[in-house]
BAMAR-560448 format. One record per residue (C-alpha): residue number from 1; residue in one letter; chain; z, x, y. Coordinates in Angstrom, 3 decimals. Layout:
BEGIN
+-----+---+---+----------+----------+----------+
!   k ! r ! c !        w !        u !        v !
+-----+---+---+----------+----------+----------+
! NUM ! A ! A !        Z !        X !        Y !
...
+-----+---+---+----------+----------+----------+
This chain:
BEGIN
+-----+---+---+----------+----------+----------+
!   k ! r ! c !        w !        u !        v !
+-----+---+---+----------+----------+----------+
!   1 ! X ! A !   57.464 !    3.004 !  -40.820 !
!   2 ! X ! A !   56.414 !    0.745 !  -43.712 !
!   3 ! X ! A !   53.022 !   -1.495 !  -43.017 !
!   4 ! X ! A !   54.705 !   -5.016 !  -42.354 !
!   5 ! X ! A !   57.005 !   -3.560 !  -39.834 !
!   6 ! X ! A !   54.188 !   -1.287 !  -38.349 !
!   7 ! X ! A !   52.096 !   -4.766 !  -37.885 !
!   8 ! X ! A !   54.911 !   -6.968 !  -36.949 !
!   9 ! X ! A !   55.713 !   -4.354 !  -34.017 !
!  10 ! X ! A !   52.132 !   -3.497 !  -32.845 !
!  11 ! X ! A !   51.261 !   -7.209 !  -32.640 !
!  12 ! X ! A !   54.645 !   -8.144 !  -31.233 !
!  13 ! X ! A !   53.609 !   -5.844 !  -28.340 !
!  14 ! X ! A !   50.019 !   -7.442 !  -28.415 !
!  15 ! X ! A !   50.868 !  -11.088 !  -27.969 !
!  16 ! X ! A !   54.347 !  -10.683 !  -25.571 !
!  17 ! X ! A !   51.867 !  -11.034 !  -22.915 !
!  18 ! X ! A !   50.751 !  -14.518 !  -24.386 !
!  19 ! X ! A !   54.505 !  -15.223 !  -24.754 !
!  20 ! X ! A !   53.766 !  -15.260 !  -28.457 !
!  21 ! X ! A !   56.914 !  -14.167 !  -30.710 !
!  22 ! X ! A !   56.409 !  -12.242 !  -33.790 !
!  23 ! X ! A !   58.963 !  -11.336 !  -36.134 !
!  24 ! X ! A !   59.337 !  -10.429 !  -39.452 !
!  25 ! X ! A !   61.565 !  -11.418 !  -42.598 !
!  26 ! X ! A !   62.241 !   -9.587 !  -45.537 !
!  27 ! X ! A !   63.626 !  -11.833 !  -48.415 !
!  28 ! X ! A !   65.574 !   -9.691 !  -51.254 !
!  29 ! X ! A !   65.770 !  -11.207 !  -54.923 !
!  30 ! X ! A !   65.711 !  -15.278 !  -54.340 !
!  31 ! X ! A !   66.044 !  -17.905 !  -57.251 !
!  32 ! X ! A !   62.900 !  -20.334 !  -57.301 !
!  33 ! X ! A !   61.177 !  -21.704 !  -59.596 !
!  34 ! X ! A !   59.026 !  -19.421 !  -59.878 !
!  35 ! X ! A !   61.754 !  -17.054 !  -61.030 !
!  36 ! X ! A !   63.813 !  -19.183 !  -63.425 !
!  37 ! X ! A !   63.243 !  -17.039 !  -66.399 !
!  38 ! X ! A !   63.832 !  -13.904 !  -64.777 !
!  39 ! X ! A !   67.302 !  -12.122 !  -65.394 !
!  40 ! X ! A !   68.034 !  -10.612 !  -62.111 !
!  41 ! X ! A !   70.763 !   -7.503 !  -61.739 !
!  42 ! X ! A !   73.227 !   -8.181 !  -58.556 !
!  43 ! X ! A !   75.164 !   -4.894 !  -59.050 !
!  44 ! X ! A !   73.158 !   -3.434 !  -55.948 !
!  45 ! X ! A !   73.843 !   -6.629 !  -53.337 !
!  46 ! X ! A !   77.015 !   -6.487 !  -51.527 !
!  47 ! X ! A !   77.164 !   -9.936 !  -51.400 !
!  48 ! X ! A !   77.115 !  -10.106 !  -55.175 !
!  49 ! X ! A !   74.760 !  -12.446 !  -55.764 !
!  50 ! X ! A !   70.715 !  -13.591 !  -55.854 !
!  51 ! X ! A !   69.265 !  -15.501 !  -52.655 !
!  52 ! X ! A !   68.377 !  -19.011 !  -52.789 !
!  53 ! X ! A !   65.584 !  -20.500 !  -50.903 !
!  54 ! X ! A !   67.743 !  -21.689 !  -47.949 !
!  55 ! X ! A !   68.601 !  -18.415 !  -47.378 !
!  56 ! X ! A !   65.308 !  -17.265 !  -46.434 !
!  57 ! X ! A !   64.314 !  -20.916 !  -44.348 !
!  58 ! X ! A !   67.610 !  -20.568 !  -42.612 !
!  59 ! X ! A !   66.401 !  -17.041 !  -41.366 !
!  60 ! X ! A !   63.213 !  -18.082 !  -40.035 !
!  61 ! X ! A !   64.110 !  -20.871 !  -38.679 !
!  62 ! X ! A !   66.376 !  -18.849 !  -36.352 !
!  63 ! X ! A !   63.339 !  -17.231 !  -35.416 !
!  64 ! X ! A !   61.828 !  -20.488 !  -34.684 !
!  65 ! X ! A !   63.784 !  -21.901 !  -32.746 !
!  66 ! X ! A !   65.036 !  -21.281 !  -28.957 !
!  67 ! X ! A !   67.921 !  -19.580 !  -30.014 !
!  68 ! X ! A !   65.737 !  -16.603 !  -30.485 !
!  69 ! X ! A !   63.329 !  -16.766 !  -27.814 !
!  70 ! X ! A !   64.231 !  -13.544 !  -26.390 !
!  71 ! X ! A !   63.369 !  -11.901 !  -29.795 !
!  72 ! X ! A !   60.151 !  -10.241 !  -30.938 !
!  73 ! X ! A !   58.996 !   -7.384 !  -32.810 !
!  74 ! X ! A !   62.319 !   -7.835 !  -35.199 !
!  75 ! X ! A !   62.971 !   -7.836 !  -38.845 !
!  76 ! X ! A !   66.014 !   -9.197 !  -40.738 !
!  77 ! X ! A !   66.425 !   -8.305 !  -44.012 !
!  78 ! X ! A !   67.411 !  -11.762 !  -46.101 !
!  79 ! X ! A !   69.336 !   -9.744 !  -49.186 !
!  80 ! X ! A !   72.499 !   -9.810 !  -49.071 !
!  81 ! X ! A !   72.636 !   -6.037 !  -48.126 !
!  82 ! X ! A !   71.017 !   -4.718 !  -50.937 !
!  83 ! X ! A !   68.544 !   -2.959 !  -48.570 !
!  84 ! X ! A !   71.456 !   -0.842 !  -47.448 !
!  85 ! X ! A !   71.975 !    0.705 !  -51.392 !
!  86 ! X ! A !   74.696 !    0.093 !  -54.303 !
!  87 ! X ! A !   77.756 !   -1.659 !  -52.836 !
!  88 ! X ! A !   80.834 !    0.824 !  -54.018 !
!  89 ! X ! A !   84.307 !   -1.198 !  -53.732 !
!  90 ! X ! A !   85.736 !    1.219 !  -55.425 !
!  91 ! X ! A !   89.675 !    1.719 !  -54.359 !
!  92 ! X ! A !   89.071 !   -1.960 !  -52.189 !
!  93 ! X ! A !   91.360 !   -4.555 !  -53.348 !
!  94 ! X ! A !   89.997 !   -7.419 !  -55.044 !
!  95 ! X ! A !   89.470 !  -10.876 !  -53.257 !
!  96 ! X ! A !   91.460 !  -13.233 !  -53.975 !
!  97 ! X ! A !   89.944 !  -16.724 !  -53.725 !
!  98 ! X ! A !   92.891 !  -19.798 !  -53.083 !
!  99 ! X ! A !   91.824 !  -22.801 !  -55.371 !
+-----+---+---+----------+----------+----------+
């Protein structure tokens, strides 16, 4: 178990008592301005593309709000799979978007 998921569980279990949530969010590659230079490679995220900041505020504000008040001590991982490893569609047919 990696360190931010090691603390985000061990304090989870510490503050349930108080009725304090703790949860964790791990953003993949996300377009800011911070990154506008960078060139980023998508061929690892199934959802073929980078994150944008709403991705990530969307996430935690689920765990903000009361639709997640029975949740603590949980991550979501905000990148669009690539966590998981190289997307293969190999032998998948191709989407076909209507216009």
């Amino acid at each position: 178990m990696g360190g931010a998921r090691g603390l985000t569980k061990t304090v989870a279990l510490e503050l349930g008592v108080a009725n304090i949530r703790v949860n964790a969010v791990h953003p993949g590659q996300t377009q800011t301005p911070m990154t506008a230079d960078v060139t980023f490679d998508t061929s690892a995220v199934a959802l073929g593309r980078v994150g944008q900041p709403e991705d990530i505020a969307n996430a935690v504000l689920f765990f903000a709000s009361d639709d997640a008040l029975f949740v603590t001590g949980a991550e979501l991982a905000v990148d669009g799979d690539q966590s998981a490893g190289i997307a293969n569609y190999d032998g998948l047919p191709k989407n076909k978007v209507s216009g």
